[in-house]
N, C-alpha and C positions, 0 to 999 in steps of 0.2 A: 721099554724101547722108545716109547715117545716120548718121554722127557730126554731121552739121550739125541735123539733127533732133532729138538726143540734146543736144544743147549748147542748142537751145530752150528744149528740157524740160524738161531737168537743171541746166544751167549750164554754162558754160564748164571748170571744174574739176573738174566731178563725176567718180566713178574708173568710172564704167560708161562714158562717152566716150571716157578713157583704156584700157579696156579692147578698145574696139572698135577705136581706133587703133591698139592692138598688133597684132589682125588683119588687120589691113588693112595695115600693114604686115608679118606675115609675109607674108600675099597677093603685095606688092607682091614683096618679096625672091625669094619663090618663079617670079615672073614674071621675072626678072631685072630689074626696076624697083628698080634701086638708089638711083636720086635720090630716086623717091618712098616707098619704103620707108623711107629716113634721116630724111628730113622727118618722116611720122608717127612714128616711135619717137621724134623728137625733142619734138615736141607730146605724145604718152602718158609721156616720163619729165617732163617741166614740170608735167603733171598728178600723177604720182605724188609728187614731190617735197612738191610744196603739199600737196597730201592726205594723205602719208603720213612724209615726213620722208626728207630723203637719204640714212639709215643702214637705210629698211625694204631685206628684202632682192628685192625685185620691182624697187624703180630700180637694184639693185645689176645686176640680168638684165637689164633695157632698157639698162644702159650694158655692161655686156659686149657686148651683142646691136649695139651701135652701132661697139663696139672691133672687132668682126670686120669688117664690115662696110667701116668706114677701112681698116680691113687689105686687106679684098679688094679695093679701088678703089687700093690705091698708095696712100695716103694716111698715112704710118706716125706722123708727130709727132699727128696726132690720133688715131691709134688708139691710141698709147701714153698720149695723157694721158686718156682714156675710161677703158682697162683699167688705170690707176692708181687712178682715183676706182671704178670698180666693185669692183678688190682692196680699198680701203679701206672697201669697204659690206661684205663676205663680210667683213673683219676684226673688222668693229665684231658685224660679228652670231656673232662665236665661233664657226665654223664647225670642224667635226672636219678634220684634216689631210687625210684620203683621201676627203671630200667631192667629190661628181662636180665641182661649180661648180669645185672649187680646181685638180681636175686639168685639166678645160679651160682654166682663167686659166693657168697655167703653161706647157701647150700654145702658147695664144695670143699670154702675152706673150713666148716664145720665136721665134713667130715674125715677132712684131712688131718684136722685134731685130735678126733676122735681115734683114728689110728696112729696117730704119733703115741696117745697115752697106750693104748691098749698094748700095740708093741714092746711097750715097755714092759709090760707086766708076762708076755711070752717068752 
């Protein structure tokens, strides 16, 4: 209800809706509300995007945040193309090599592979 309030107030785009969506869905994720969790992250990166441009590095974080997330549900070709397009937001923003983001992404899309293959073999 308070994103639908804030979307009154603000507008549909504004980056404080979007912000409020990101909690709500960590909320959600923490609840293990995974469907609704991916929904909002998916509406707060639509918002970041317009307002902020697909190379800020906060849609780079709601798309890794969404790459785990495919990950955790089985879901590997879309986790893999999320953590491709959030690799190329941490790219575009020249991130130092042992930046935390990079070693999670590396983490992740190691394990994103790792489920690509395995899947296959199920």
């Amino acid at each position: 209800q308070v994103a639908e309030m804030q979307k009154i107030r603000y507008g549909d785009q504004h980056l404080t809706v979007a912000v409020t969506l990101a909690c709500l869905a960590d909320a959600h994720e923490k609840l293990g509300n995974t469907r609704s969790a991916i929904k909002s992250y998916e509406e707060a990166l639509r918002i970041r995007i317009s307002a902020l441009g697909k190379s800020h590095l906060d849609v780079g974080r709601l798309t890794h945040k969404l790459a785990r997330l495919a990950s955790d549900r089985g879901d590997y070709r879309l986790a893999e193309t999320y953590a491709n397009r959030a690799s190329e937001t941490y790219k575009a923003n020249k991130l130092p090599a042992n930046h935390l983001f990079l070693i999670e992404m590396a983490r992740d899309k190691a394990d994103i592979q790792a489920g690509l293959v395995f899947s296959n073999y199920t």
